[in-house]
mmCIF file of the C-alpha atoms, coordinates in Angstrom:
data_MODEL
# 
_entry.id   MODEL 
# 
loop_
_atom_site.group_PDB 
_atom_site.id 
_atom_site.type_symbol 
_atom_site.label_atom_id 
_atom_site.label_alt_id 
_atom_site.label_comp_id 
_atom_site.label_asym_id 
_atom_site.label_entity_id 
_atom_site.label_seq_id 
_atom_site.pdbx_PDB_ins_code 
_atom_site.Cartn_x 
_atom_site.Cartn_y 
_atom_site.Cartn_z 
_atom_site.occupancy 
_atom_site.B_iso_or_equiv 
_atom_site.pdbx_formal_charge 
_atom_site.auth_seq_id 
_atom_site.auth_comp_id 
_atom_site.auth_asym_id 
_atom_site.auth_atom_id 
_atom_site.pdbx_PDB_model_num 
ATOM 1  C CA . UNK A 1 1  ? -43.167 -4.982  17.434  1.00 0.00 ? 1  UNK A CA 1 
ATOM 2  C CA . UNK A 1 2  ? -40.930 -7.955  16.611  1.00 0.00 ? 2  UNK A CA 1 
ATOM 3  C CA . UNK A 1 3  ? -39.288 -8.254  13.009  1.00 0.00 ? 3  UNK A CA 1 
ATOM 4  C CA . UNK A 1 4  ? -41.832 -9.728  11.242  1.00 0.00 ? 4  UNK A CA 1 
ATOM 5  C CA . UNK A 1 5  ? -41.821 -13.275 13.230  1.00 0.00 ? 5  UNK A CA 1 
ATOM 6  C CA . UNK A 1 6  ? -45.341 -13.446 14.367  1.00 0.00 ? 6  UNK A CA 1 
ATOM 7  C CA . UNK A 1 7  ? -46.768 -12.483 10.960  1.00 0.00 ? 7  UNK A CA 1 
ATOM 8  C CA . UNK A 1 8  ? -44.834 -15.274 8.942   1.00 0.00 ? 8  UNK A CA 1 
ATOM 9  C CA . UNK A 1 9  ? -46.969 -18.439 10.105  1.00 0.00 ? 9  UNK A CA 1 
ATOM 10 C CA . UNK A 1 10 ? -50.020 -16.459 9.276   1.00 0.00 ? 10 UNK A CA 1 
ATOM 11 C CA . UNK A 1 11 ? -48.816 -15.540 6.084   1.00 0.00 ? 11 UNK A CA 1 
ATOM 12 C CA . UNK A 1 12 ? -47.860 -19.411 5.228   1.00 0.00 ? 12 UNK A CA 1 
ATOM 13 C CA . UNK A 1 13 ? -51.265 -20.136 6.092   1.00 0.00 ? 13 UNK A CA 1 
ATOM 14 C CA . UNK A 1 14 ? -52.994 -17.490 4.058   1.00 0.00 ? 14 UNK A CA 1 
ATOM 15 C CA . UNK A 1 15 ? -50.701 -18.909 0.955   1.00 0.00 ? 15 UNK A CA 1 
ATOM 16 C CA . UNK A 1 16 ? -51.344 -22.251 1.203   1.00 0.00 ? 16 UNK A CA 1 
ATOM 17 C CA . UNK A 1 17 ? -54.923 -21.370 1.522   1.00 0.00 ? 17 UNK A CA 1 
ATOM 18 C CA . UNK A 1 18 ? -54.782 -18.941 -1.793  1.00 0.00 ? 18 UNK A CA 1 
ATOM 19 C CA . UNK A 1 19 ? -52.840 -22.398 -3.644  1.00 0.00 ? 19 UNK A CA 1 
ATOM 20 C CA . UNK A 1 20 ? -55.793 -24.338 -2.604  1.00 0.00 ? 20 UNK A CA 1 
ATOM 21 C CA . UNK A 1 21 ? -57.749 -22.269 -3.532  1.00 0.00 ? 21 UNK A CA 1 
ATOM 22 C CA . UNK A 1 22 ? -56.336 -21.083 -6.707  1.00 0.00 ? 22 UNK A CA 1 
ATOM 23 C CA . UNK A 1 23 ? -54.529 -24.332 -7.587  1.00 0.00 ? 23 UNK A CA 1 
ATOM 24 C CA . UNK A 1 24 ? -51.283 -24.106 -9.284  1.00 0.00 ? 24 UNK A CA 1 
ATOM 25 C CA . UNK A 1 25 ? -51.502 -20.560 -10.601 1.00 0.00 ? 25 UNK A CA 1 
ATOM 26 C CA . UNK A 1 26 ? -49.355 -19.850 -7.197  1.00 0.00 ? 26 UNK A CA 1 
ATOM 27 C CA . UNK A 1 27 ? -45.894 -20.365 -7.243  1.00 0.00 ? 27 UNK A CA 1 
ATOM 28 C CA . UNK A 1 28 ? -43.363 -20.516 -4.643  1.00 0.00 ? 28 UNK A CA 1 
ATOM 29 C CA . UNK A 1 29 ? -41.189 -17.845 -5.825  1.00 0.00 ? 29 UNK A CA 1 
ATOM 30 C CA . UNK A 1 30 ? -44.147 -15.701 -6.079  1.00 0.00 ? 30 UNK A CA 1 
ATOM 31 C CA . UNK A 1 31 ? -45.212 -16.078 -2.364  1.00 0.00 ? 31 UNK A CA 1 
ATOM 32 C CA . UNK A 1 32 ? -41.731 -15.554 -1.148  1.00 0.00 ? 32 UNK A CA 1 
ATOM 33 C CA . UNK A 1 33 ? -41.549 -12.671 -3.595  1.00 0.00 ? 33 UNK A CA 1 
ATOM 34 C CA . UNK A 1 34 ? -45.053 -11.073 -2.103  1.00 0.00 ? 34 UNK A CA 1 
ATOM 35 C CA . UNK A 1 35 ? -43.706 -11.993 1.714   1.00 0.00 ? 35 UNK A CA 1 
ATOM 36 C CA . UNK A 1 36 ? -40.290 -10.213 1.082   1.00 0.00 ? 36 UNK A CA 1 
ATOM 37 C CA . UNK A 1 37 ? -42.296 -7.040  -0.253  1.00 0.00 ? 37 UNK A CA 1 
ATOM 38 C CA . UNK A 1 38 ? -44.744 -6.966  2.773   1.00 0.00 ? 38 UNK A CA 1 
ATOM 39 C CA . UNK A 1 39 ? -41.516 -7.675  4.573   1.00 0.00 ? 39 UNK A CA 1 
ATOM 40 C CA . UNK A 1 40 ? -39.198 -5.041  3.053   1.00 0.00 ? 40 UNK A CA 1 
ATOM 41 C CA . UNK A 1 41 ? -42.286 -2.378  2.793   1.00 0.00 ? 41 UNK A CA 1 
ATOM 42 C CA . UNK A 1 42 ? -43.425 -2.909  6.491   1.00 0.00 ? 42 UNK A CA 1 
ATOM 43 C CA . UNK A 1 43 ? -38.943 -2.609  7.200   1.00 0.00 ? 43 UNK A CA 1 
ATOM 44 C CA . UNK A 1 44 ? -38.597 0.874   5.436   1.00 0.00 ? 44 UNK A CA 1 
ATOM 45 C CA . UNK A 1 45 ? -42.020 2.234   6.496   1.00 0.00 ? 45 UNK A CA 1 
ATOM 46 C CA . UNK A 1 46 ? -40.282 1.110   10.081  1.00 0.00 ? 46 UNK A CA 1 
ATOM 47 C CA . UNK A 1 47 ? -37.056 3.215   9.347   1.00 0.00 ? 47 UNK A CA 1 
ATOM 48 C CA . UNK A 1 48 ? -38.774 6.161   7.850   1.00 0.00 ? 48 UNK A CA 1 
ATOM 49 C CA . UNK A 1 49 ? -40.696 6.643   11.019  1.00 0.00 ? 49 UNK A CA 1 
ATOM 50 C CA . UNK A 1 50 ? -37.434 5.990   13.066  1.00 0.00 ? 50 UNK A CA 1 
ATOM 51 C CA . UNK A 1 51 ? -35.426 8.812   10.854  1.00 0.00 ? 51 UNK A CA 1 
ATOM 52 C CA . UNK A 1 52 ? -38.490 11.189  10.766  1.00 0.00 ? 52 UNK A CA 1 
ATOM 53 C CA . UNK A 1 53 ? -38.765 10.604  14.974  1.00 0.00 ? 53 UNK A CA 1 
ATOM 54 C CA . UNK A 1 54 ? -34.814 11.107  15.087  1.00 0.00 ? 54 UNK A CA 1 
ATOM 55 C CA . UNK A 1 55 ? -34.448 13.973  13.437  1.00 0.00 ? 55 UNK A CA 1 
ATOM 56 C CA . UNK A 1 56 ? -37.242 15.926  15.426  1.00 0.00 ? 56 UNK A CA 1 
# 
């Protein structure tokens, strides 16, 4: 698994479907706020395994 590269056009995509969609209700900030949560979850769910695998 790569960090998150592959999953970023995809995501663009998907958001500038939902603003289409939605209109204007969709900012910016809020996209890059909900792709640096998915981000940052998917990054500490990622260490947690590591930690949990490396302390065995």
């Amino acid at each position: 698994m790569s960090q998150g590269a592959p999953a970023a056009p995809g995501t663009v995509m998907a958001a500038r479907r939902a603003r289409a969609h939605y209109g204007v209700r969709v900012s910016s900030e809020q996209v890059y706020a909900g792709v640096f949560g998915t981000v940052l979850g998917i990054a500490l769910l990622v260490a947690a395994i590591r930690w949990m695998f490396g302390k065995r």
